[in-house]
N, C-alpha and C positions, 0 to 999 in steps of 0.2 A: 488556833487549834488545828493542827494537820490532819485531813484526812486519812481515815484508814483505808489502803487500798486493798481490796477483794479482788481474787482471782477469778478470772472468767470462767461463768459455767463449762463444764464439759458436757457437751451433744456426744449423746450416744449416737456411735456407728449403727448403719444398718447390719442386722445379721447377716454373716457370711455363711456363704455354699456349707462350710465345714461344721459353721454351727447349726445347721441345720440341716445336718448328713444323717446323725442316728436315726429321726424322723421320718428322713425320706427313705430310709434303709431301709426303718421295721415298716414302714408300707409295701415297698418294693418287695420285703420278704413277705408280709401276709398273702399280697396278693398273688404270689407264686406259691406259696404253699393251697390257697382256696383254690389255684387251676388244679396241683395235683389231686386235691381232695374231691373235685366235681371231677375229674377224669378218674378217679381210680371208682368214685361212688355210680358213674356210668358204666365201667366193667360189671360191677357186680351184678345191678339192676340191669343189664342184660343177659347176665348167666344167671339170676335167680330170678328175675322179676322183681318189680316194685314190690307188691305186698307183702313179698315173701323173705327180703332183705331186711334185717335185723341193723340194731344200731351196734351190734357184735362182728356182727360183718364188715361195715363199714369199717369201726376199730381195727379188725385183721387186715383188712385192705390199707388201709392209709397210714398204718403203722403208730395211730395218735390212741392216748387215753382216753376214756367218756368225756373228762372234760376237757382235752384238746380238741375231741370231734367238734365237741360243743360252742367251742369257741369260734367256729366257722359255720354253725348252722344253729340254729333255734330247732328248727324239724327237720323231719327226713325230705317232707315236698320241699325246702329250698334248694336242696340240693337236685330235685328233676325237676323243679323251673330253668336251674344256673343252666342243666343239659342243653332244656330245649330252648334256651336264649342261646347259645350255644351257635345253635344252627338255625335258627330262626332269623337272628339279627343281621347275615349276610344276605340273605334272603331277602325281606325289610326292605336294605341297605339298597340292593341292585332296585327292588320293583320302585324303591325311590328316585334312584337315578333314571330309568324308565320312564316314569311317571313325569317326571322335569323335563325330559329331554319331550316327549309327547305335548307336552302343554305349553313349550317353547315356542314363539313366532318366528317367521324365518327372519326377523331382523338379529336375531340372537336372544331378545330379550325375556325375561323369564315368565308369564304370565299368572303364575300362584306361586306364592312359597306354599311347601310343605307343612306340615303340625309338627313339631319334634315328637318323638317319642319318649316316654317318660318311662323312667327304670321303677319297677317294682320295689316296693318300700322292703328293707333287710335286704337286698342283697348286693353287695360292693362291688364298687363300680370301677 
């Protein structure tokens, strides 16, 4: 009795750039639309003030619906954390470099690492 011959499994390819283009896309598009939303929501709350900036404001600022806004913030304070991480994290950034370069021996070698800094829970990174 002759055996029946079976064709060789097929190994899936690794996913290609292309197939996994939409994905990198709608990220790439969120997170350009959350910069213009933290920058148009820093306009406001400078020409009205925080407390005084309505979730209507922000709507006429950023051109979104209540629940487009919404889909980029839970609350109003996300959007003045996003601010002042904004300019904060440069800041951070150099007094880190600073701080390395001070704590460095003159062999070059580095004497502490750092602590990373860890991103506030809800806001994308």
């Amino acid at each position: 009795m002759a055996r029946k011959r079976t064709p060789p499994k097929r190994v899936k390819a690794p996913a290609t750039v292309a197939e996994k283009g939409p994905k990198l896309r709608s990220r790439s598009r969120f997170e350009a639309k959350w910069i213009a939303v933290v920058s148009a929501a820093a306009k406001v709350f400078a020409r009205k003030g925080f407390a005084a900036t309505t979730t209507s404001d922000l709507m006429v600022a950023t051109g979104l619906q209540r629940g487009g806004l919404y889909h980029y913030m839970s609350r109003k304070e996300d959007l003045l954390v996003a601010i002042h991480l904004r300019f904060i994290e440069p800041l951070l950034a150099e007094a880190e470099r600073i701080d390395i370069e001070v704590r460095t021996d003159r062999s070059g070698k580095e004497a502490a690492r750092p602590r990373p800094r860890q991103q506030p829970p809800g806001l994308p990174r």
